[in-house]
C-alpha positions as CSV (number, residue, x, y, z in Angstrom):
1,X,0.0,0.0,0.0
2,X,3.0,2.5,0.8
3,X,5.1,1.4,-2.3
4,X,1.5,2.7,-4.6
5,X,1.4,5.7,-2.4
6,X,5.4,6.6,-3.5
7,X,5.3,5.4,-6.9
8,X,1.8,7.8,-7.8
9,X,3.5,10.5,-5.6
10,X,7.2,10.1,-8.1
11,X,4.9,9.6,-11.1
12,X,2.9,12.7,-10.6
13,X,5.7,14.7,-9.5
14,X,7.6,14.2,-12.7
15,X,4.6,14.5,-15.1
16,X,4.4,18.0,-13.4
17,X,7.9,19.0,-13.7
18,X,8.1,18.1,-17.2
19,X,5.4,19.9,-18.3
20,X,6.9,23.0,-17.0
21,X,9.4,23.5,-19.4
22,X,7.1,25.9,-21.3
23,X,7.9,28.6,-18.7
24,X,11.5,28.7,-19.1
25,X,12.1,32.3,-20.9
26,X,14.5,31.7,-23.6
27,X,17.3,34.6,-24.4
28,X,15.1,36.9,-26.8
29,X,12.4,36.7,-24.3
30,X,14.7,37.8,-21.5
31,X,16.1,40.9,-23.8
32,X,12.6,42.2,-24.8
33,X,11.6,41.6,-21.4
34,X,14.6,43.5,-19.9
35,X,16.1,41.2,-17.5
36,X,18.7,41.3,-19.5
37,X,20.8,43.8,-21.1
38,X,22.8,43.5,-24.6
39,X,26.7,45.2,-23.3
40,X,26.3,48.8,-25.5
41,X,29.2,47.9,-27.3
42,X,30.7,44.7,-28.1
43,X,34.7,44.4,-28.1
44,X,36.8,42.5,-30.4
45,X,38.4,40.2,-29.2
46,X,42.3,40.2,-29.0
47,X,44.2,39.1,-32.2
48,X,46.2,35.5,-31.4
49,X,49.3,33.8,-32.9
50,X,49.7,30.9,-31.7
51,X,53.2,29.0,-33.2
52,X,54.8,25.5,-32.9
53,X,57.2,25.3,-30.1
54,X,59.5,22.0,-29.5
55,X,57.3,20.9,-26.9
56,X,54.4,22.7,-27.4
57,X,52.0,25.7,-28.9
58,X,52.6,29.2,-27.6
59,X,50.5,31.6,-28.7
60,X,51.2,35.9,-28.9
61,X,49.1,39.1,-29.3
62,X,51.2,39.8,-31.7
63,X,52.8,38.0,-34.9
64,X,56.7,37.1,-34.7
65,X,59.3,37.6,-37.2
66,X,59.6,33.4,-37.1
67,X,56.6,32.6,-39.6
68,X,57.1,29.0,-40.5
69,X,56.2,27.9,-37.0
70,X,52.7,29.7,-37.4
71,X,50.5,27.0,-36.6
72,X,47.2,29.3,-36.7
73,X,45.9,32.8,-35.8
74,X,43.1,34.8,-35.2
75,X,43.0,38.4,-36.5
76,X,44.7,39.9,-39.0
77,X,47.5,38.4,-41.4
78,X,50.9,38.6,-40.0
């Protein structure tokens, strides 16, 4: 008699959680809403170099004069 009592109580409770997943605001909702607020304006982010080392990759905020160990970058060409 208690293990129907748990398992209707467990069942229930879960058909009630999941059904509430229609409340959750998503991002737009939150902007237009005003809970939360764009940053006025964006940075860009940081230029990166990051070269082939012996043991490893290093990576610079600025490019080297050593450019056949570039192993990638972000920003502009060195």
């Amino acid at each position: 008699m208690r293990s129907i009592f748990w398992q209707c109580l467990i069942f229930s409770l879960c058909s009630v959680t999941a059904g509430c997943d229609f409340l959750r605001p998503n991002s737009e909702d939150l902007l237009k809403l005003g809970w939360a607020k764009q940053p006025k304006c964006p940075k860009e982010p940081t230029p990166l170099y990051c070269y082939e080392t012996l043991g490893r990759t290093v990576c610079h905020s600025a490019p080297l004069d050593n450019q056949n160990r570039l192993s990638g970058y972000y920003g502009p060409k060195p």
